[in-house]
C-alpha positions as CSV (number, residue, x, y, z in Angstrom):
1,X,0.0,0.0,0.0
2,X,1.2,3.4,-0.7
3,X,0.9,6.6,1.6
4,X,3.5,8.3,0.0
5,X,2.6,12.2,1.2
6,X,0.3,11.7,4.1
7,X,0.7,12.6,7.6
8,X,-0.4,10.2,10.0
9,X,-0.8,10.8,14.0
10,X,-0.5,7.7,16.0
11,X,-1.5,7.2,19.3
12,X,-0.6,5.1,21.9
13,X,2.8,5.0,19.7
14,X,5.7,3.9,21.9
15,X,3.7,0.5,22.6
16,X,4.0,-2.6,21.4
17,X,1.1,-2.6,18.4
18,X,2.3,1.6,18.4
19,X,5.3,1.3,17.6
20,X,4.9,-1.5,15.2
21,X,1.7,0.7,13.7
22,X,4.1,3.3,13.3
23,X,7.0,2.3,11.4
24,X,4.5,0.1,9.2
25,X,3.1,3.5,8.2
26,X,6.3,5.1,7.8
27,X,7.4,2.7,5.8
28,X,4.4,2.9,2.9
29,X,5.7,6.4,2.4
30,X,3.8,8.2,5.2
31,X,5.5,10.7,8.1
32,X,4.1,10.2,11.1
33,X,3.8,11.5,14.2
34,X,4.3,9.3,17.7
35,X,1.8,10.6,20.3
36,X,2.4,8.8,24.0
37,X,1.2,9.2,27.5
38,X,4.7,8.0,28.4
39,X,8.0,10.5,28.0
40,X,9.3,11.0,24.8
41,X,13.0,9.0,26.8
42,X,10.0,5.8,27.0
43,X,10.5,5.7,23.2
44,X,11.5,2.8,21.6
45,X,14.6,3.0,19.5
46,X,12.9,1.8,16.9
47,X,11.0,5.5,16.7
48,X,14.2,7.5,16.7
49,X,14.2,10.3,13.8
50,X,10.2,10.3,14.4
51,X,8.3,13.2,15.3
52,X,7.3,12.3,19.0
53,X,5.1,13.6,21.2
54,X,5.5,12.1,24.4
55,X,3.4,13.0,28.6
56,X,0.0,13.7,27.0
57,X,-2.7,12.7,28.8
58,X,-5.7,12.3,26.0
59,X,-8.0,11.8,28.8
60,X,-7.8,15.3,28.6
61,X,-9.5,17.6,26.1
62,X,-6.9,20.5,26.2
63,X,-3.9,18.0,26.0
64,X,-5.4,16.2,23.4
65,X,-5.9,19.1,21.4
66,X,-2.2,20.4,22.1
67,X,-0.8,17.3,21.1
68,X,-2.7,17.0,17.8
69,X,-2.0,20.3,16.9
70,X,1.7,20.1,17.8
71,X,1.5,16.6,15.5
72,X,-0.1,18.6,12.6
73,X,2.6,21.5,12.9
74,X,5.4,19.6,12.8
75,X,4.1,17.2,9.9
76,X,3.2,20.2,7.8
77,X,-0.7,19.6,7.9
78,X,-2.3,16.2,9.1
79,X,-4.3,13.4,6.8
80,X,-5.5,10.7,9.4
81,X,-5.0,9.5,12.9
82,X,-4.6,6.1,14.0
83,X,-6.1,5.9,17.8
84,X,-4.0,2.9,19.3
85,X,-3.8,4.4,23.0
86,X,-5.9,2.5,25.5
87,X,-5.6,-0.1,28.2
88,X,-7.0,-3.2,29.6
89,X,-8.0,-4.8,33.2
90,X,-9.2,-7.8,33.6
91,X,-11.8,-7.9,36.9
92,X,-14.7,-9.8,37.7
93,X,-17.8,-8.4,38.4
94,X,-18.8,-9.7,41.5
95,X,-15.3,-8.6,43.5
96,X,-14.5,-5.7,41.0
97,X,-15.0,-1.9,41.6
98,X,-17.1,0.3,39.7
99,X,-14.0,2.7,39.7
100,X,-12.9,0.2,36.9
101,X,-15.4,1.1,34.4
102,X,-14.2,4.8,34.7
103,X,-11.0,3.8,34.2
104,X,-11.5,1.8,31.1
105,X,-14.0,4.6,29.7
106,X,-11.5,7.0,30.1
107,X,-8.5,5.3,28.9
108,X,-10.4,3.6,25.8
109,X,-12.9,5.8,24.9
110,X,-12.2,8.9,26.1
111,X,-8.7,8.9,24.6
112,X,-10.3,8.0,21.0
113,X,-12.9,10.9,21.5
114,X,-10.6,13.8,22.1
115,X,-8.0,13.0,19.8
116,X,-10.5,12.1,16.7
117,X,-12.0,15.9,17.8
118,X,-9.0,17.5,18.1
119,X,-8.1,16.3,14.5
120,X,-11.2,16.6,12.7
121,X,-11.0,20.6,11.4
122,X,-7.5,19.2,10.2
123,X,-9.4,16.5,8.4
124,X,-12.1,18.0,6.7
125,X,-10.7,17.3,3.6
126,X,-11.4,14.4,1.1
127,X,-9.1,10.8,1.7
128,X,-8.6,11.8,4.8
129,X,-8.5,9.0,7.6
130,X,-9.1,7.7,11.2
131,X,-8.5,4.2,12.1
132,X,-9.8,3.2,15.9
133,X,-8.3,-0.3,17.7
134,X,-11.2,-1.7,19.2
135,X,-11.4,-5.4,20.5
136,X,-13.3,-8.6,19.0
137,X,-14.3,-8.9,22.7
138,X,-16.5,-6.4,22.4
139,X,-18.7,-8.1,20.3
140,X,-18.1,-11.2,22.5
141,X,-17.2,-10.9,26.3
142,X,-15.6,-12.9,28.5
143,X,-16.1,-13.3,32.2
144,X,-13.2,-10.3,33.7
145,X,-13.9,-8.5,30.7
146,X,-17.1,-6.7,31.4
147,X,-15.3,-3.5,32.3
148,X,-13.3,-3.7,29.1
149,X,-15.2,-5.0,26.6
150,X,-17.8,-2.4,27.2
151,X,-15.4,0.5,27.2
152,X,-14.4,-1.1,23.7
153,X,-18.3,-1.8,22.7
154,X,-18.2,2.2,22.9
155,X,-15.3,3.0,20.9
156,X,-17.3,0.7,18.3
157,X,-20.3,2.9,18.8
158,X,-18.2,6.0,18.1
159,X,-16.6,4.6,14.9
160,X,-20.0,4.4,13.8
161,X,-21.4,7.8,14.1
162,X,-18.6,9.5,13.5
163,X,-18.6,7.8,9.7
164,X,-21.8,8.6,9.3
165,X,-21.3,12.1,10.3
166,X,-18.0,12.4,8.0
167,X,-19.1,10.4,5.1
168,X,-20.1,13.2,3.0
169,X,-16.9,15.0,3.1
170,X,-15.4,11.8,1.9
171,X,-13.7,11.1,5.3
172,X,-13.6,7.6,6.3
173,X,-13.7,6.2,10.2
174,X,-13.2,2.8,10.9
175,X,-12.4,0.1,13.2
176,X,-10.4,-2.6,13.6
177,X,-11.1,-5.6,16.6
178,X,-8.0,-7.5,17.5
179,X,-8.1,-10.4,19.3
180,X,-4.9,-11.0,21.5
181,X,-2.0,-9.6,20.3
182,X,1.2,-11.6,20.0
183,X,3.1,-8.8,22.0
184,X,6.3,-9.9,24.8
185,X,3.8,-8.6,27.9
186,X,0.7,-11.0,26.6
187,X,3.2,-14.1,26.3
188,X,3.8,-13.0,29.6
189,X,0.7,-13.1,31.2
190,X,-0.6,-16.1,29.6
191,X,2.5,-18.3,29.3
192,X,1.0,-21.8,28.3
193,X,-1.3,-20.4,25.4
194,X,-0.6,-21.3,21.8
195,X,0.9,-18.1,20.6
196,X,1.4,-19.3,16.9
197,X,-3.2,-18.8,17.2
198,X,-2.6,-14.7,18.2
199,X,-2.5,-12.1,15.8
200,X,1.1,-10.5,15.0
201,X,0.8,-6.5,15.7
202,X,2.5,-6.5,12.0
203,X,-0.9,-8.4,10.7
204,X,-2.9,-5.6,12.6
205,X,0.2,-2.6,10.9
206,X,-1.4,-4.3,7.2
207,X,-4.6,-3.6,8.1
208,X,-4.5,-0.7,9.0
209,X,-2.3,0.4,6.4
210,X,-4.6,-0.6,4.4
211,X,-7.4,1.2,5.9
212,X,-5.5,4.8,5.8
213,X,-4.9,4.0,2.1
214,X,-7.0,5.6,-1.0
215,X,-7.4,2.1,-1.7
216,X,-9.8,1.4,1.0
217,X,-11.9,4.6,0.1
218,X,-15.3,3.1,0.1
219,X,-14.9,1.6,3.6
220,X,-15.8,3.5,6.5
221,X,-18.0,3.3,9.3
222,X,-16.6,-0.9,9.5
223,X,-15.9,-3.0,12.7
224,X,-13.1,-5.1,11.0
225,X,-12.2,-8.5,12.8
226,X,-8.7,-9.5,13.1
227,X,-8.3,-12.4,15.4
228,X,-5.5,-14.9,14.1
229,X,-7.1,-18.5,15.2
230,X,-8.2,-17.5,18.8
């Protein structure tokens, strides 16, 4: 795919699926911009020569906007956002805290919000992009996922209206639902699952690669499963 003279923000950049999102982008022609609640010194190597953008909280309007801004200045305009940044706790409902659903509405949904509205005068243009992560359980939960899955059920819910409410300026909003990721801290946490069945955070890069590409013009408003063999 080629995204040769676009500018592409990326959330949630200095992670694992971030960081791999990133160079994937850079390398169909793109720059990009690398935006991080973490410092810009948490940056992977692998980023170096990037424009990064590192201690924003996009839980927060103002910072959002700052950040996005500060992206689109330094890229010379701005053509799509990829909104990776979010997080994920697994709790039970019956021992959990309600302080958890806050958590995971602000981190998943909130984030996606105020960065997609900080970018969208910059995007009012036709072939312009945004690409959400969502999750596959969202569609599907699992018991310790409640607080999660819903948080991700409304970054679905978002994709949605937001395409509908950019599709006549010929800007396209999507989704894409990953199952688990084949990243060092999942292999981690689960160390007697079959990684070879998880998705590689390069398959997820191709996707959305494809999705920020003029190629993939007539698809917006889509909740795109990628979930390996899990």
């Amino acid at each position: 795919m080629n995204l040769s003279g676009k500018r592409i923000a990326v959330t949630g950049a200095f992670g694992a699926l971030g960081s791999v999102v990133s160079a994937a982008v850079k390398s169909a022609g793109a720059s990009v911009a690398c935006v991080d609640f973490a410092p810009v010194t948490k940056a992977p190597a692998a980023l170096q020569g990037y424009v990064l953008i590192g201690a924003v909280d996009l839980g927060n309007a103002a910072a959002a906007s700052a950040a996005i801004q500060s992206a689109a200045s330094q890229l010379g305009g701005l053509d799509g956002i990829v909104n990776i940044a979010g997080g994920f706790r697994w709790e039970m409902v019956a021992d959990g805290d309600a302080a958890t659903w806050d958590f995971m509405f602000n981190v998943n949904v909130r984030t996606v919000l105020n960065a997609s509205k900080a970018a969208l005068p910059l995007l009012r243009t036709p072939g312009a992009r945004i690409v959400n992560i969502g999750a596959a359980g969202a569609v599907k939960a699992a018991a310790g996922m409640g607080a999660y899955a819903a948080a991700k059920a409304g970054v679905a819910r978002l994709t949605e209206a937001l395409a509908d409410e950019l599709k006549d300026g010929g800007v396209t909003v999507n989704a894409v639902l990953p199952s688990i990721i084949d990243t060092a801290a999942n292999r981690a946490d689960m160390p007697g699952a079959q990684f070879d069945r998880w998705v590689k955070p390069e398959q997820v890069a191709d996707l959305i690669v494809f999705l920020l590409s003029d190629r993939a013009s007539a698809v917006t408003g889509a909740l795109i499963p990628i979930t390996g063999r899990v």
